[in-house]
C-alpha positions as CSV (number, residue, x, y, z in Angstrom):
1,X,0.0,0.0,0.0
2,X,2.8,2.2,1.2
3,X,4.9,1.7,-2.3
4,X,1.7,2.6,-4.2
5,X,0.5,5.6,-2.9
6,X,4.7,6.6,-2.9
7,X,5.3,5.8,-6.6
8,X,1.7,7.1,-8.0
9,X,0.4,9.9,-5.9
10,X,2.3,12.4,-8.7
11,X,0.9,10.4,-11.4
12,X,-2.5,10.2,-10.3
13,X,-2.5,14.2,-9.7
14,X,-1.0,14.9,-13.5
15,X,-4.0,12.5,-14.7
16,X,-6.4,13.7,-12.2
17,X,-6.1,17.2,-14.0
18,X,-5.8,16.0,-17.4
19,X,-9.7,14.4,-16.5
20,X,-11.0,17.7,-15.3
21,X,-10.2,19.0,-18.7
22,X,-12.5,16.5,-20.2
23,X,-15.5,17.4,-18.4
24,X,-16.7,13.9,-16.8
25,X,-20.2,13.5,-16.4
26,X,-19.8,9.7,-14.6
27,X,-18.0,7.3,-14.3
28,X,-18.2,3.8,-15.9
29,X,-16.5,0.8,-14.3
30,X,-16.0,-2.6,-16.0
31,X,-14.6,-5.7,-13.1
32,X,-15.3,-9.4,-12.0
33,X,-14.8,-11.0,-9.2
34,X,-13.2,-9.8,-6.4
35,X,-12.7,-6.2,-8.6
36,X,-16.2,-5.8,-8.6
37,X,-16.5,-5.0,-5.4
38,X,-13.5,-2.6,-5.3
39,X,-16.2,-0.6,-8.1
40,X,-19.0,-1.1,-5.8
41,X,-16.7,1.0,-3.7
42,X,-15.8,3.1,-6.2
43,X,-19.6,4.0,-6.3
44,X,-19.4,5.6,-2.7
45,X,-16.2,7.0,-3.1
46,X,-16.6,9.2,-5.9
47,X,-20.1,9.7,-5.4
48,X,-18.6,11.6,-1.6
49,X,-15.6,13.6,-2.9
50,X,-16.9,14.1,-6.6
51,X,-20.5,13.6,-6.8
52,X,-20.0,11.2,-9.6
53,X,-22.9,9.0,-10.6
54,X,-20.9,5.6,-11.1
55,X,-22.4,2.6,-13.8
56,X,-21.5,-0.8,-12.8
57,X,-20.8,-1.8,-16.4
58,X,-22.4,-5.1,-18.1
59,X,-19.6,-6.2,-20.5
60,X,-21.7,-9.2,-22.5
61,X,-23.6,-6.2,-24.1
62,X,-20.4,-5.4,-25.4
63,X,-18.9,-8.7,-26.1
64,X,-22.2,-11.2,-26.2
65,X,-24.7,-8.3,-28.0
66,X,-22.5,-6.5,-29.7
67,X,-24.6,-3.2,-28.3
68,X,-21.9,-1.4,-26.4
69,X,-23.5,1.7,-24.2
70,X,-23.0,5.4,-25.3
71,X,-20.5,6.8,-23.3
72,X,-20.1,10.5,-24.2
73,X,-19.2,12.4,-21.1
74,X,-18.0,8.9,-19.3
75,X,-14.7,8.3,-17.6
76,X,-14.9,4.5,-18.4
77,X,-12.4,2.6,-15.7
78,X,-11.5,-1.2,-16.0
79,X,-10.3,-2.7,-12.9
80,X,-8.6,-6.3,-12.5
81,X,-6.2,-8.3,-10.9
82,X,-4.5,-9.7,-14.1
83,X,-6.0,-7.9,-16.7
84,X,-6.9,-10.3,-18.6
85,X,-9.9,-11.0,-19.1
86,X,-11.5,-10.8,-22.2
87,X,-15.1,-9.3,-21.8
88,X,-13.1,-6.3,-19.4
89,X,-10.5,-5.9,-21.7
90,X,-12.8,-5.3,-24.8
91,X,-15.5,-3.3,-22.5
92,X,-12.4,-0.9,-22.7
93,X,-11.5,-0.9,-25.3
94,X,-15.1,0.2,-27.3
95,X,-15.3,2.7,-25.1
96,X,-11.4,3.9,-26.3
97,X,-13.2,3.5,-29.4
98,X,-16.2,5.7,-29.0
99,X,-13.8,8.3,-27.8
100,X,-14.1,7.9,-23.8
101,X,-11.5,8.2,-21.4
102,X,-10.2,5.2,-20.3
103,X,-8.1,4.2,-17.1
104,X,-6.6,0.3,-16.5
105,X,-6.4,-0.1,-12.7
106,X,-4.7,-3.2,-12.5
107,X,-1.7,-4.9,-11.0
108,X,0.1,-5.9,-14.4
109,X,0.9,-2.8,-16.0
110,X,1.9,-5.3,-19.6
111,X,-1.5,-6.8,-19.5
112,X,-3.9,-7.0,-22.3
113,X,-6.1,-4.3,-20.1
114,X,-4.0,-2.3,-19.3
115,X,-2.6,-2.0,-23.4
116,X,-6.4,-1.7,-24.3
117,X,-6.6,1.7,-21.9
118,X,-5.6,5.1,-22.7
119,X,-3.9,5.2,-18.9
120,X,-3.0,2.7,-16.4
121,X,-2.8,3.1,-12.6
122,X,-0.6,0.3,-11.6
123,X,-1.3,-1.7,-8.0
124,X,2.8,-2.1,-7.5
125,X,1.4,-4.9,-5.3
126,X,3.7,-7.6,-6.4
127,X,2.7,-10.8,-7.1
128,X,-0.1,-12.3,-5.5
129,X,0.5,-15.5,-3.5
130,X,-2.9,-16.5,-2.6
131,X,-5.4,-17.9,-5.3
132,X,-7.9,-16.0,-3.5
133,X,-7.4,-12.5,-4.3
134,X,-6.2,-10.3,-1.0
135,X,-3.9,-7.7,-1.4
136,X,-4.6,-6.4,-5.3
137,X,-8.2,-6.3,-3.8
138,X,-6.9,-3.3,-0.8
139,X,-4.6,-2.1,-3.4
140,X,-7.5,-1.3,-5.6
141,X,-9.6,0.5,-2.8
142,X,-6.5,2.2,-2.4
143,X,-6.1,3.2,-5.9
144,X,-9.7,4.6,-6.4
145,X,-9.1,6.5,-3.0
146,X,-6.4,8.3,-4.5
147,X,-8.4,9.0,-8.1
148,X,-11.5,10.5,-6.5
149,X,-9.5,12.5,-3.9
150,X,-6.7,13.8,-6.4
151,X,-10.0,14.6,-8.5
152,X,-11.6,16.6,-6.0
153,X,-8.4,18.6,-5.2
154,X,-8.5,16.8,-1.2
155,X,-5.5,16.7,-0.2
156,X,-6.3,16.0,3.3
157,X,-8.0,12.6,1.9
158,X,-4.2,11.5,0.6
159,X,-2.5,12.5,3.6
160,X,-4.8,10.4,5.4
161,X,-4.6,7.7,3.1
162,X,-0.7,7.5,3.4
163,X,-1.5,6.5,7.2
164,X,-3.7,4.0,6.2
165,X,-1.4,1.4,6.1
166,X,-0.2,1.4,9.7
167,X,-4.3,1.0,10.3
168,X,-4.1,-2.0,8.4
169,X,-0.7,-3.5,10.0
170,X,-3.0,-2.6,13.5
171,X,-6.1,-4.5,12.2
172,X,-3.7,-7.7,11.2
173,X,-3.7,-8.0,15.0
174,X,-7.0,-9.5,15.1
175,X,-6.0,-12.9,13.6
176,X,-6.5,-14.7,17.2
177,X,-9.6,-13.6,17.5
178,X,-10.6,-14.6,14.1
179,X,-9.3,-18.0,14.5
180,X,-11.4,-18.4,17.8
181,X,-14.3,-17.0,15.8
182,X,-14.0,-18.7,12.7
183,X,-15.0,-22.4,15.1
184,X,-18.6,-20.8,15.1
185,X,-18.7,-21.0,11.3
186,X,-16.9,-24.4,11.3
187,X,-20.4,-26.2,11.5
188,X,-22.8,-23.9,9.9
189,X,-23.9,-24.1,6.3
190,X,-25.4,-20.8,5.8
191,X,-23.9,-17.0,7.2
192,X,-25.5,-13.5,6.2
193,X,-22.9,-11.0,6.1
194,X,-24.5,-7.3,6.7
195,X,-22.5,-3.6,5.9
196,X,-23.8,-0.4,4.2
197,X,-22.5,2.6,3.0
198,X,-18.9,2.5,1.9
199,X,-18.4,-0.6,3.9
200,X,-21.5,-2.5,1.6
201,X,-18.2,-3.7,-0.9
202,X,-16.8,-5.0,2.5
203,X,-19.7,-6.9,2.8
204,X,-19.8,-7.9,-0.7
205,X,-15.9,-8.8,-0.4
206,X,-15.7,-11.0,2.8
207,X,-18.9,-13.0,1.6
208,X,-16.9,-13.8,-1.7
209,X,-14.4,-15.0,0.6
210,X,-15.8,-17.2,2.4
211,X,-17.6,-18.6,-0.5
212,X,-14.4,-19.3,-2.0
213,X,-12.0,-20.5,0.9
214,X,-14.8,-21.8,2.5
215,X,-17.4,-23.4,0.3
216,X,-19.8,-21.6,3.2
217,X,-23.1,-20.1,1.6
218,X,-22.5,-16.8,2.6
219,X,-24.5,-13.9,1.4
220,X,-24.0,-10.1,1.8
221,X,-26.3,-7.4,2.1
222,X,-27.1,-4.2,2.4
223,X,-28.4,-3.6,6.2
224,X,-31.5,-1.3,4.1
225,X,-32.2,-4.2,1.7
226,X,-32.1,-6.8,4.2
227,X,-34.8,-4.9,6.6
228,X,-36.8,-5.4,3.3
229,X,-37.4,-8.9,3.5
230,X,-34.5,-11.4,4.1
231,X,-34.6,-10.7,7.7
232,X,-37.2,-13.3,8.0
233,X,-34.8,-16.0,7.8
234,X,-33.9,-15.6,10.5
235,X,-36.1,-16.6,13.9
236,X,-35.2,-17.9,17.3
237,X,-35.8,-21.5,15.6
238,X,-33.5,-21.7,13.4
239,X,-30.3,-20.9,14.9
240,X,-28.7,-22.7,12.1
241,X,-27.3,-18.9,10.1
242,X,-24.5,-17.0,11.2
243,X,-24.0,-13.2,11.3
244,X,-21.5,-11.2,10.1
245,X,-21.8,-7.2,10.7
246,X,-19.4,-4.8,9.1
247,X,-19.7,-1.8,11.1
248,X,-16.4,0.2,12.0
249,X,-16.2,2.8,14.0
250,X,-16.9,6.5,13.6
251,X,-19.3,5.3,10.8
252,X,-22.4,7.1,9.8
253,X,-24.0,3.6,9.8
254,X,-22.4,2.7,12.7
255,X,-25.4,3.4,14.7
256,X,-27.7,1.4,12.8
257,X,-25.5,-1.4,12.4
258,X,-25.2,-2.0,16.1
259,X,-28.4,-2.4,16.6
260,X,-29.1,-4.2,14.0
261,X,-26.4,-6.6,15.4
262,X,-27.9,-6.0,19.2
263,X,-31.5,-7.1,17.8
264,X,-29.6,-10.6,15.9
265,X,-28.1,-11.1,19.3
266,X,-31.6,-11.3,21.2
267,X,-32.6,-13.6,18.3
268,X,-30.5,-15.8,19.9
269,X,-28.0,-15.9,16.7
270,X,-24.2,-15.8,16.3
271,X,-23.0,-12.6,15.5
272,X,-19.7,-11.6,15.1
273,X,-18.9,-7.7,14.6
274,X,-15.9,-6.2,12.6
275,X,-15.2,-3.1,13.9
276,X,-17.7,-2.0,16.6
277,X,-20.8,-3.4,18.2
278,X,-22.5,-6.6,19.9
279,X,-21.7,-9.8,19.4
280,X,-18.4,-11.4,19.2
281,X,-15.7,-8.3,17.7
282,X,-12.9,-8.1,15.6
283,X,-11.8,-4.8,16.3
284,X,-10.7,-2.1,13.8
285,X,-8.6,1.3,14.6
286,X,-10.6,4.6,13.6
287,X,-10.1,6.0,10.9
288,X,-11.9,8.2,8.1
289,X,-15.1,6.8,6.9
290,X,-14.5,6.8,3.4
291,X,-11.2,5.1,4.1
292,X,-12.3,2.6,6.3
293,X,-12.8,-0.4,4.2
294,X,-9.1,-0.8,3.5
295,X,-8.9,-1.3,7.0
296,X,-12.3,-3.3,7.6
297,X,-11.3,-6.1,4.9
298,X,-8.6,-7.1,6.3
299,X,-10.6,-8.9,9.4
300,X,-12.9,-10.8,7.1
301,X,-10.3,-12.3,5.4
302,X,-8.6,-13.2,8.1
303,X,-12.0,-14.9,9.2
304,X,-12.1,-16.3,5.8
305,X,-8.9,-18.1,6.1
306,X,-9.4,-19.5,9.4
307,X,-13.3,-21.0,8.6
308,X,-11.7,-22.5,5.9
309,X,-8.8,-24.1,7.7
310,X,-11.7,-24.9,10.9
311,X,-13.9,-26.4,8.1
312,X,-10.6,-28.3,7.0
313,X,-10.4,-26.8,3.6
314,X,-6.6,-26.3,2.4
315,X,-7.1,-22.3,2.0
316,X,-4.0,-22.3,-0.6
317,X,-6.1,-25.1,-2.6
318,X,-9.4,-23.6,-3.1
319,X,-11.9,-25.7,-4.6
320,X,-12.9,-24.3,-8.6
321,X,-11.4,-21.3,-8.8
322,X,-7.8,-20.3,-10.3
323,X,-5.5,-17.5,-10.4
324,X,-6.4,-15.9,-13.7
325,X,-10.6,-16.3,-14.5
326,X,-11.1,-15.4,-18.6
327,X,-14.4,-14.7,-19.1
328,X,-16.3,-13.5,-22.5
């Protein structure tokens, strides 16, 4: 994180005003996997410092339909681990075409993405061990942090951000206390895992996880979505779900969230908290809002490696999924 923000910060500002010049309307962002979530953040973060409407983009339109969207006035952004994925890559690529800007976040700055993009904001995370994306995923966070802030003229935002990785070296400190938590997943076939607000791609993010270390049906939602219906699985008769909450602290959802979390505990379920709250709690340092899931991740996957290993899954073997996914 550290060698990121030191080797791109100047970059990022030379591009940032180079954009402004362009007159962006909103931002398109085309990702899989893991990267998807770093644009569901992407949605909160420059929708706070630039009031930015941000697209999720559907690539098959481009690649299965052949019907790729207008995108006058777009700032079209692909972000991946590898880069190579077809259906990203060529989501880019039309929109080069059609005359957008276009932006390659990804960690191999030689990668067909990031030759298909008019610029490339390169991770500098090295290579990545685990099959299971983990780092590229908190470099990305990182990297749109530093976009929408450089965008916005806030310098305060990358100050901050530069201090963000001693938050994160503090929040690897909860790994016994995800290994003692991770036993109350190692029976369970179903979890719910809650955030909102910038913390919603946590959510997202640590249910991936644990769906892919752990083979555990986990599912995220939004804490507004899930008032609207899913709550009702869960009942004092069950007993059978466990509950994530992703609420750190100093949130604006931070209230809500611990209730929420106070009203599952009375239910009689398992909750475990990252961050702040009832239930069993993975703590997290404070730190700014909008730069708090870089910091909130990093106990959920911690979880998620330790369910896996309690559920005696071989997190370094994950079952189905590989290192590079090329989809179409």
């Amino acid at each position: 994180m550290a060698r990121l923000l030191d080797r791109e910060a100047t970059h990022v500002r030379t591009l940032a005003r180079e954009l402004a010049r362009r007159e962006i309307a909103f931002v398109v962002i085309a990702a899989r996997g893991t990267s998807d979530n770093a644009a569901r953040y992407a949605q909160y973060a420059f929708g706070l410092l630039n009031r930015l409407p941000v697209a999720l983009a559907t690539p098959s339109l481009t690649t299965i339909y052949r019907r790729p969207p207008r995108v006058a006035g777009a700032l079209v952004i692909g972000i991946s681990q590898s880069g190579r994925s077809p259906d990203i890559v060529e989501t880019l690529a039309a929109a080069r075409r059609a005359g957008a800007p276009t932006l390659a976040i990804v960690n191999d700055d030689a990668s067909p993405l990031a030759r298909a993009a008019e610029n490339v904001l390169p991770l500098h995370a090295g290579r990545e061990g685990s099959v299971a994306a983990t780092k590229t995923y908190t470099a990305e966070l990182a990297a749109v942090a530093l976009l929408a802030a450089s965008l916005a003229g806030r310098s305060k935002v990358v100050d901050a951000l530069r201090r963000i990785p001693e938050a994160m070296s503090a929040a690897l400190g909860t790994e016994p206390a995800a290994r003692r938590a991770a036993a109350l997943f190692a029976k369970t076939a179903h979890a719910i895992v809650l955030g909102r607000g910038v913390n919603l791609a946590t959510a997202f993010e640590v249910a991936l996880k644990l769906k892919e270390l752990s083979l555990l049906f986990a599912e995220p939602y939004s804490t507004a979505d899930f008032q609207h219906g899913p709550r009702a699985l869960l009942s004092r008769d069950r007993g059978d779900i466990r509950a994530l909450v992703i609420s750190p602290p100093g949130c604006a959802t931070e209230p809500e969230l611990t209730a929420l979390a106070a009203r599952l505990v009375r239910l009689g379920e398992k909750v475990i908290t990252i961050g702040a709250g009832k239930g069993r709690v993975l703590p997290t340092p404070l730190v700014p809002e909008l730069l708090s899931p870089l910091v909130a991740v990093v106990p959920g996957q911690l979880l998620a490696l330790h369910v896996a290993r309690a559920r005696g899954l071989d997190p370094d073997d994950p079952r189905g999924i590989q290192k590079v996914t090329e989809t179409f």
